[in-house]
C-alpha positions in Angstrom: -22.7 3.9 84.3 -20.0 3.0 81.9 -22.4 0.6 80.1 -25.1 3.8 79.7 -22.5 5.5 78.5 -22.0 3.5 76.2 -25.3 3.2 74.7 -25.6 6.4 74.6 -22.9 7.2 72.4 -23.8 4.3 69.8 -26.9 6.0 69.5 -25.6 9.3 69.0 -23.3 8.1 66.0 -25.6 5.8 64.8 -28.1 8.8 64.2 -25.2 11.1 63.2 -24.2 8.4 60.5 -27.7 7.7 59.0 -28.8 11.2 59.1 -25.1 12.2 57.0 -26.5 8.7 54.4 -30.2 9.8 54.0 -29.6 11.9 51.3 -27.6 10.3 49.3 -29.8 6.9 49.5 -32.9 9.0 48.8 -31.0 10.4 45.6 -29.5 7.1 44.3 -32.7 4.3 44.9 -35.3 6.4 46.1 -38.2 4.4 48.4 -38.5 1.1 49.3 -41.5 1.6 47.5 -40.0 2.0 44.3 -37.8 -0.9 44.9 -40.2 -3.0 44.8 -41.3 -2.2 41.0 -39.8 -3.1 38.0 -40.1 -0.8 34.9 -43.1 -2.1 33.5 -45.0 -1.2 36.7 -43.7 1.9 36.5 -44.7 2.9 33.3 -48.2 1.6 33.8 -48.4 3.6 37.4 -47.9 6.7 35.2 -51.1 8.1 33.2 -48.9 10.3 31.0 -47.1 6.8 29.5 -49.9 4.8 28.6 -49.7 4.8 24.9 -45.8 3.9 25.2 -46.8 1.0 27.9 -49.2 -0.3 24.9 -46.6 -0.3 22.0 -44.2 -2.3 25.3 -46.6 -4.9 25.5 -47.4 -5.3 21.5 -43.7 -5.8 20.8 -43.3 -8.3 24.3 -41.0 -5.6 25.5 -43.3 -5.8 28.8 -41.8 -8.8 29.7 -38.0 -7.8 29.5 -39.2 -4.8 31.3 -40.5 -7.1 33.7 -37.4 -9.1 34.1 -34.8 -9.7 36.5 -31.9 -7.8 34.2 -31.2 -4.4 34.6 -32.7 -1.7 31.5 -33.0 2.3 31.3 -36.1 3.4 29.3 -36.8 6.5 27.9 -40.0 7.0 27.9 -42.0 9.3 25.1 -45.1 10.8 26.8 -48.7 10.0 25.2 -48.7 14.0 23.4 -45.1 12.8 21.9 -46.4 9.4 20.3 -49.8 11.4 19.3 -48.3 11.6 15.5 -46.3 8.4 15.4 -47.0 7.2 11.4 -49.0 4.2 11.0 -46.1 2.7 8.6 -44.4 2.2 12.3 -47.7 1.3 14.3 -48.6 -1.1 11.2 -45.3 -2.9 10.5 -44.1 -5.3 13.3 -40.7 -5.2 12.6 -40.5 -1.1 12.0 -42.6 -0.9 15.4 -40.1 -3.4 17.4 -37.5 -1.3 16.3 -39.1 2.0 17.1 -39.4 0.8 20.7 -36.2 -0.5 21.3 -34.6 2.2 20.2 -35.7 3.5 23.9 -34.4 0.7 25.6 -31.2 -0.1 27.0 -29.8 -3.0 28.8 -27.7 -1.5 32.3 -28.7 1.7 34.4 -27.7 5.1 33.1 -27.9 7.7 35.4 -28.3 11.5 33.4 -24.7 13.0 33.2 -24.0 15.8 34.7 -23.4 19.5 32.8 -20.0 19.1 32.8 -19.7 15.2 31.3 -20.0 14.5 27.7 -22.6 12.9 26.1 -22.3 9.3 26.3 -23.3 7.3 23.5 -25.6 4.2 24.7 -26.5 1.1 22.6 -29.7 0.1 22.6 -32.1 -2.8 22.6 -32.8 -2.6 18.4 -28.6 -2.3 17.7 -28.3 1.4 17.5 -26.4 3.8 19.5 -27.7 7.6 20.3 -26.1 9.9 22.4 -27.3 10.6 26.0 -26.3 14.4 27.8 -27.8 16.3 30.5 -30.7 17.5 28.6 -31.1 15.1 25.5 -31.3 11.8 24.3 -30.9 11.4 20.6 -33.2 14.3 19.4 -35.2 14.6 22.2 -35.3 16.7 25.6 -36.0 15.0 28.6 -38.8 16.4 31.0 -37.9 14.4 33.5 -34.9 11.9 34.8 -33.8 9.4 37.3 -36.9 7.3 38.3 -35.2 4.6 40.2 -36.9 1.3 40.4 -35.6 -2.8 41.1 -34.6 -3.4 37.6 -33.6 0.0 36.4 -34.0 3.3 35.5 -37.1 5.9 34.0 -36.2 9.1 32.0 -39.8 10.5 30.3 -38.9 12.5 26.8 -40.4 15.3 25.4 -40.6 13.7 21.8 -39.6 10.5 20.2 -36.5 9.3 18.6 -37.0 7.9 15.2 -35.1 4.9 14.2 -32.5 6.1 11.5 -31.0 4.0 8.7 -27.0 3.7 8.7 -24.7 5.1 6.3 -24.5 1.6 4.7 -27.8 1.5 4.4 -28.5 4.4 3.0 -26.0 3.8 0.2 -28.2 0.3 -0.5 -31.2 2.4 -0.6 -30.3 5.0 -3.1 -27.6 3.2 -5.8 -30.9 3.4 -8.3 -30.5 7.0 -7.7 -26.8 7.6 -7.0 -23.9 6.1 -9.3 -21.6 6.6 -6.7 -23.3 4.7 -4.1 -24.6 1.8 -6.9 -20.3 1.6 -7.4 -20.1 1.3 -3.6 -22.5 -1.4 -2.9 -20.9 -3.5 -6.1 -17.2 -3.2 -5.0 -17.7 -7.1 -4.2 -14.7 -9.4 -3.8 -14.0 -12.9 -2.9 -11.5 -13.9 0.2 -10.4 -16.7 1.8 -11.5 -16.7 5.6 -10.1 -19.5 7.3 -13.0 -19.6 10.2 -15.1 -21.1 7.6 -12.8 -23.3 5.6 -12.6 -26.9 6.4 -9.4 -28.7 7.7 -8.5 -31.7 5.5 -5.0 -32.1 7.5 -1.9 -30.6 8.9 0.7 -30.6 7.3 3.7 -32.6 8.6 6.6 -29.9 7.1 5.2 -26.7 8.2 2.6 -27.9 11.0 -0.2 -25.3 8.9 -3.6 -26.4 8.4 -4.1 -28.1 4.5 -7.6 -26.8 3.8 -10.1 -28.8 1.8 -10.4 -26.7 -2.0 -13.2 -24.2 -2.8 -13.8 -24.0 0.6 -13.4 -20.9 3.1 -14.0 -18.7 0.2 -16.9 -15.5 1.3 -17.9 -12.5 -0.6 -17.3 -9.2 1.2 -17.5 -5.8 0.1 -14.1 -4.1 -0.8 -15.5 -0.5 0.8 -16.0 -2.1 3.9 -13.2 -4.7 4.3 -10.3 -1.7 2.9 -12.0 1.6 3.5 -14.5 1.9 6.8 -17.2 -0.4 7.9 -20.0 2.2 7.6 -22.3 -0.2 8.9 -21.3 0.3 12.4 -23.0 1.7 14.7 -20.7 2.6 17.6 -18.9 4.6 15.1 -19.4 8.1 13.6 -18.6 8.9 9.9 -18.9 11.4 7.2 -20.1 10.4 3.5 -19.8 12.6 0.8 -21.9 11.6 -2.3 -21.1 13.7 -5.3 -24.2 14.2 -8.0 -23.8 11.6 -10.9 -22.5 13.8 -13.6 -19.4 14.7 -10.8 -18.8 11.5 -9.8 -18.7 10.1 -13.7 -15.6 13.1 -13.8 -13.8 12.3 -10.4 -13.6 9.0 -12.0 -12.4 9.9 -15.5 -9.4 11.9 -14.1 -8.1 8.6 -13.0 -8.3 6.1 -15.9 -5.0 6.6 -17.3 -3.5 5.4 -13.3 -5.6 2.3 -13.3 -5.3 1.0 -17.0 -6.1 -2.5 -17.4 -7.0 -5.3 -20.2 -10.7 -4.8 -19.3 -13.2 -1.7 -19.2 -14.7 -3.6 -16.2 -12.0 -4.1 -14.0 -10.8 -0.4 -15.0 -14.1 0.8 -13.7 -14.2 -0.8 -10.6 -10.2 0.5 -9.9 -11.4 4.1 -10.4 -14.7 3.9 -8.8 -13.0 2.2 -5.8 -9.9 4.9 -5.9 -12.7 7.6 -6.1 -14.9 6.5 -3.5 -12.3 5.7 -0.7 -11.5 9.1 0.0 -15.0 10.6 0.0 -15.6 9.1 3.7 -13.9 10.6 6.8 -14.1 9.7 10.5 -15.9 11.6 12.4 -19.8 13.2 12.4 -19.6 17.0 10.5 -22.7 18.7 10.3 -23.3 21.2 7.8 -22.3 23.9 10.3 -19.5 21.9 11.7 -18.0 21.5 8.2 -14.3 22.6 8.5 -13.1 24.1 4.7 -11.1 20.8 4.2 -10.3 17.3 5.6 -8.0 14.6 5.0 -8.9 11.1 4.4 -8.2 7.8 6.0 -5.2 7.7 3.3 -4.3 10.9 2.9 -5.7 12.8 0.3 -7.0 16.3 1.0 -10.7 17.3 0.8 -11.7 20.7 -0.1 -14.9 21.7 0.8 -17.2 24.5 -1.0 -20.6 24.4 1.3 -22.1 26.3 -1.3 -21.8 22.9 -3.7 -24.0 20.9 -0.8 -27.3 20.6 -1.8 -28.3 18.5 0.7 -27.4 17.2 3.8 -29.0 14.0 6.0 -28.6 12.9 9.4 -28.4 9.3 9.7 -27.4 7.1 13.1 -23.8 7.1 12.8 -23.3 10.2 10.9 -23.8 12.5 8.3 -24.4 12.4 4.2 -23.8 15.3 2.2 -24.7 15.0 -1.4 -22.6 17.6 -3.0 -22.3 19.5 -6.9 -18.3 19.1 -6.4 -15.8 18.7 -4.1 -11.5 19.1 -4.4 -9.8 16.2 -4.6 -6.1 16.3 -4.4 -5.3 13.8 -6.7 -1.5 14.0 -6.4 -2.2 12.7 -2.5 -4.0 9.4 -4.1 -0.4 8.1 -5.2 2.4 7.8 -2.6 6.2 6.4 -2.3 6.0 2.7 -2.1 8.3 1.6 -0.4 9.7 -2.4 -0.4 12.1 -3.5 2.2 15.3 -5.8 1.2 14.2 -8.4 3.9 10.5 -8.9 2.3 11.3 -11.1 -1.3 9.0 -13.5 -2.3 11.1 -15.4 -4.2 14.7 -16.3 -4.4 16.9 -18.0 -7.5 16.0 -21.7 -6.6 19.3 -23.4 -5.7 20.4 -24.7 -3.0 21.9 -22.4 -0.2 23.8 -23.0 3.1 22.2 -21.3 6.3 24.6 -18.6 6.6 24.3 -17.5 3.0 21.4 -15.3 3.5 21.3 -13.7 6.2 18.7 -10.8 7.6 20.7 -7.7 9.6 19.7 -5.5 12.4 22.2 -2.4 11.5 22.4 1.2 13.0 22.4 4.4 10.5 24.4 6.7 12.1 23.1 9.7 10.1 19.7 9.3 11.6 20.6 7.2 14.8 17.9 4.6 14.0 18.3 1.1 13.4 17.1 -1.0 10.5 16.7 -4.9 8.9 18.7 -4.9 5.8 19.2 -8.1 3.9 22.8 -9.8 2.7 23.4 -12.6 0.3 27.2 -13.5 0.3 28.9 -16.6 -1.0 25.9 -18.0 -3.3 28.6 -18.9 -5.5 25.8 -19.0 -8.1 26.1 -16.6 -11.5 23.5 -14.0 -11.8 21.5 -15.2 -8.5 18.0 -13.1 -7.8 15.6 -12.3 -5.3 12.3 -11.5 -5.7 10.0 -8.6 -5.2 6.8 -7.7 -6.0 4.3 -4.9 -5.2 1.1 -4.4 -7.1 1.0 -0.6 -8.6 -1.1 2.1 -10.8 -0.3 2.5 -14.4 2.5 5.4 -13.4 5.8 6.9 -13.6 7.8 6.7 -10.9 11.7 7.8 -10.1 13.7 4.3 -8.6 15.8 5.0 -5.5 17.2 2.2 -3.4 19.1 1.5 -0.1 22.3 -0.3 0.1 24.5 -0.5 2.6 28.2 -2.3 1.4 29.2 -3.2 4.7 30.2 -7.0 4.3 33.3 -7.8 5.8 35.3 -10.8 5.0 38.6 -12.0 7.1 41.4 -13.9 5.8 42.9 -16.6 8.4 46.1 -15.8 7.4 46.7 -12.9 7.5 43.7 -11.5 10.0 43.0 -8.4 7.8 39.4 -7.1 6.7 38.5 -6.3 3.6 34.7 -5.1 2.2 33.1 -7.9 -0.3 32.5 -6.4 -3.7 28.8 -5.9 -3.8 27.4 -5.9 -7.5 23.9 -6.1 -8.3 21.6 -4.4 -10.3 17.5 -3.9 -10.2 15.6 -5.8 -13.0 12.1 -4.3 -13.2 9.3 -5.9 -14.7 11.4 -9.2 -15.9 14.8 -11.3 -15.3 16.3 -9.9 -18.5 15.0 -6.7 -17.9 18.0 -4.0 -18.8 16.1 -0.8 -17.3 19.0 -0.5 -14.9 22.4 -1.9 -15.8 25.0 -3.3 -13.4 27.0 -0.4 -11.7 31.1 0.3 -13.3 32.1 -0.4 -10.1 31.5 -1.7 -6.4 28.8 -0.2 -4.6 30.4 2.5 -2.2 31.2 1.5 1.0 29.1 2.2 3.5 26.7 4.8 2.0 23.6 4.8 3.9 21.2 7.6 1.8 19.2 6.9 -1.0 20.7 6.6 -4.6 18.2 7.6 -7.7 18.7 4.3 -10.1 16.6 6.4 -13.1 13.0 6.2 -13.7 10.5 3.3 -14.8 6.9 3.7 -16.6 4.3 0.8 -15.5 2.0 0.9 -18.1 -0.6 -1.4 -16.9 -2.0 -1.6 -13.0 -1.2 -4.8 -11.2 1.9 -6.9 -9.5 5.3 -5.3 -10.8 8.4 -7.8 -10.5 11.7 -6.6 -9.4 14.5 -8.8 -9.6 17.8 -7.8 -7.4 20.4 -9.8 -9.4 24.3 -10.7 -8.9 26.4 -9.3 -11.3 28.0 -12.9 -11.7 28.8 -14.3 -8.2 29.1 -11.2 -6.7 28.0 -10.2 -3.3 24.7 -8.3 -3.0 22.3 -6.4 -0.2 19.6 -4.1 0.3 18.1 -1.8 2.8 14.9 -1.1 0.4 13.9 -0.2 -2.8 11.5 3.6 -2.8 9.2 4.0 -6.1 8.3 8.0 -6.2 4.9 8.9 -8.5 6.2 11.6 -11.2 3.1 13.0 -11.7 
C-alpha cells in the first residue's frame, strides 16, 4: 500500500513539475525539432530568406553558420534586399562586409521594452544597436527563432555598412581642410613592444634598446585626443567649412609661435581640432546649445550654422558655417610640483640632503608631497623644472612651506632653517625674480604671486629653483596662470 502510495505521488509531482517547465522550455529552445538545425538550415527552410541564404553562401558565411559556435543573424527578407546596389553585390569585399554586418558571434535574445538597447559587435567589426523593435536602422518582423547553434531575428530592411568617423575624415581631407589637418597630425614615438633588446643594463636593471629601433608613426588626433576609429565607442565630430576653420586657426597663432610656419601650423590646427570632438552620439535634434570638450573648452552651438549632418557607425558629423569656441578655456593653470625636477646642480649629495615630504595643510586639511633640500653646503645649488608651454603671459605663484627644523645638541632648542631661494625662468642667470629681502615666512601654506613672465616662443620653459648662497630651500609647487 505504502509502495502505491508512493508511486503515486512521484507521479503526481513529476507531472505538476513538468507541466509548471513546459512553458518556459517552449519559450527559451523551442522543439526538438529546431534543435536539431543550425542557422544555415534555417534560413534555407524559410522561402522569404532565399536571397540572403545566396549572398551567405557567396561570402562562405554558410559554413560558419553551419558551425558548431554559437551566432545570431538578422535576417533581411528577399523584398528588403530587392534594391541592394550592385557596387555591394559586385565587390567581394563590400559584399562580405554587408553580410556580416548581420552576424554576430553568441545568442542574443530581443530585450525587453524596458532594457536599453544593447550595442552588439558584429562579424565585419562594427557595432549597431539592438532594442525591442530595431536593429541598427531596421525593424524586426519577427524574433527569437531558436535553433542548435543560435538564434534568427528576420528584418524589415537592411542595415548598410557605414564608414567610421576616422574614415570619413580620410575620405574627405581633398574636400575639407580641417579633416586633411587631421589625417596629417603624424608623429613619431618610441613603443617599446617593437624595439629590440640589445641588453639590460647592470645599474638600473632597464632594458638598453638597440638604436632607431622601436620607433612607429601614429597620429597625434588619435594617440592625444580620441581614437575615432573605434567602434565600440560613440563620438561627435564637428567639421567647420574651410574658410572657418582657416579663422579658428588664425585666432591662435600668436599662442603657438614657433621658428617655423610649419610647425606653427600643425600647433594651431592640432589646438583647433582637439576640441571640435566630444563623447557621445548628438543628433541634430539631440544637439544641446553647448558642450564641453574632452579638455575643457566650451562649445556653442548655433543649429542654424549646420548645413549638414551624417550618420556614420559610431557617431555623428556635422559640418558647420561656425561654431563658439571659448578660447580662454584652451589655456589653463599649469601647475609643476616641487617633488617632479628633472635636473638637479650636479654635485655630489648625502642621502638625507634631499628629501621628499608628506606634509598636512591645515587650512584645507589635505595632505601634500613637498620637496626640501637642506645642508647642500653648495653656493647657488638648483633644481630643475621644465614644462613645455604656448607663447603666453602668465602671472608666477609658488608654494613654500618654511617648515625645516634644525636642533642643536646642546642646547636641545629648535629653530626654522633660513630658506632663501629664488625662481630663475627661462635660464640659470635669469633675474626675472630676485632673491627675497628676507627668509621665507614660516609656515605660510597659500600661494604667493612672484610677478609675471612672457614666453615668447611655444616649447620646454626652464625654471631653475636656486639657493641664495648655501641657503636652505623647498617647494610645494610652482602655478603659471594665462593673462589673457
Amino acid at each position: 500500500m505504502n509502495l502505491r502510495y508512493l508511486y503515486f505521488s512521484f507521479f503526481v509531482i513529476t507531472s505538476l513539475v513538468l507541466s509548471a517547465c513546459k512553458p518556459w522550455d517552449d519559450r527559451l529552445v523551442g522543439s526538438q525539432e529546431d534543435l536539431g538545425k543550425n542557422l544555415f538550415v534555417e534560413i534555407s527552410s524559410q522561402s522569404n530568406l532565399s536571397t540572403f541564404k545566396d549572398l551567405l553562401v557567396k561570402t562562405g558565411y554558410d559554413k560558419v553558420l553551419a558551425s558548431s559556435k554559437n551566432y545570431t543573424v538578422w535576417a533581411p527578407t528577399n523584398e528588403a534586399l530587392a534594391t541592394l546596389s550592385s557596387t555591394i553585390t559586385g565587390d567581394t569585399t563590400a559584399l562580405k562586409a554587408f553580410v556580416g554586418n548581420h552576424i554576430a558571434l553568441q545568442s542574443y535574445v530581443m530585450p525587453s521594452t524596458a532594457q536599453t538597447p544593447v550595442m552588439i559587435t558584429l562579424l565585419n567589426g562594427k557595432t549597431l544597436y539592438f532594442s525591442k523593435d530595431t536593429f541598427g536602422t531596421a525593424a524586426i518582423t519577427a524574433s527569437n527563432k531558436y535553433v542548435g547553434n543560435g538564434i534568427l531575428h528576420i528584418l524589415g530592411s537592411s542595415v548598410a555598412v557605414l564608414p567610421s568617423i576616422w574614415d570619413y575624415i580620410n575620405t574627405s581631407k581633398s574636400i575639407y581642410t580641417q579633416n586633411s589637418s587631421v589625417a596629417s597630425l603624424v608623429t613619431r614615438v618610441f613603443n617599446p613592444a617593437k624595439a629590440i633588446v640589445d641588453s639590460i643594463s647592470a645599474t638600473t636593471g632597464q632594458p638598453i634598446y638597440r638604436p632607431n629601433t622601436g620607433y612607429e608613426l601614429v597620429n597625434a588626433f588619435a594617440r592625444n585626443v580620441y581614437d575615432i576609429s573605434q567602434e565600440d565607442k560613440r563620438y561627435t565630430y564637428f567639421v567647420l567649412e574651410n574658410t572657418a576653420f582657416m579663422n579658428e586657426r588664425a585666432k591662435l597663432n600668436d599662442y603657438f609661435k614657433t621658428g617655423g610656419a610649419d610647425t606653427t601650423a600643425n600647433l594651431t590646427a592640432y589646438n583647433t581640432t582637439k576640441d571640435l570632438v566630444v563623447e557621445g552620439d548628438y543628433s541634430l535634434d539631440q544637439l544641446p546649445a553647448a558642450l564641453k570638450s574632452k579638455f575643457g573648452v566650451t562649445l556653442t552651438i548655433d543649429k542654424s550654422a549646420i548645413t549638414q549632418s551624417l550618420k556614420l557607425s559610431n557617431g555623428t558629423v556635422h559640418i558647420v558655417k561656425s561654431i563658439g569656441v571659448n578660447i580662454a578655456e584652451k589655456f589653463q593653470p599649469i601647475i609643476v610640483q616641487g617633488e617632479n625636477y628633472s635636473a638637479r646642480m650636479p654635485v655630489s649629495l648625502g642621502s638625507s640632503v634631499i628629501a621628499v615630504r608628506n606634509r598636512l595643510n591645515p587650512l584645507t586639511n589635505t595632505t601634500f608631497n613637498d620637496i626640501s633640500v637642506i645642508g647642500h653646503g653648495n653656493s647657488g645649488f638648483w633644481l630643475n623644472y621644465k614644462v613645455t608651454t604656448p607663447s603666453i603671459k602668465y602671472k608666477v605663484y609658488w608654494v613654500v612651506v618654511n617648515d625645516l627644523y634644525a636642533t642643536n645638541t646642546a642646547t636641545g632648542e629648535t629653530s626654522t632653517f633660513a630658506i632663501n631661494q629664488k625662481l630663475a625662468m627661462g635660464s640659470l642667470t635669469s633675474a626675472t625674480f630676485a632673491y627675497p629681502a628676507a627668509a621665507l615666512p614660516v609656515k605660510n601654506y597659500t600661494e604667493q604671486l612672484l610677478g609675471e613672465y612672457t614666453v615668447n616662443n611655444y616649447g620646454t620653459l626652464n625654471m631653475f629653483l636656486v639657493a641664495n648662497g648655501t641657503a636652505a630651500i623647498s617647494l610645494d609647487y610652482i602655478k603659471l596662470v594665462p593673462v589673457l
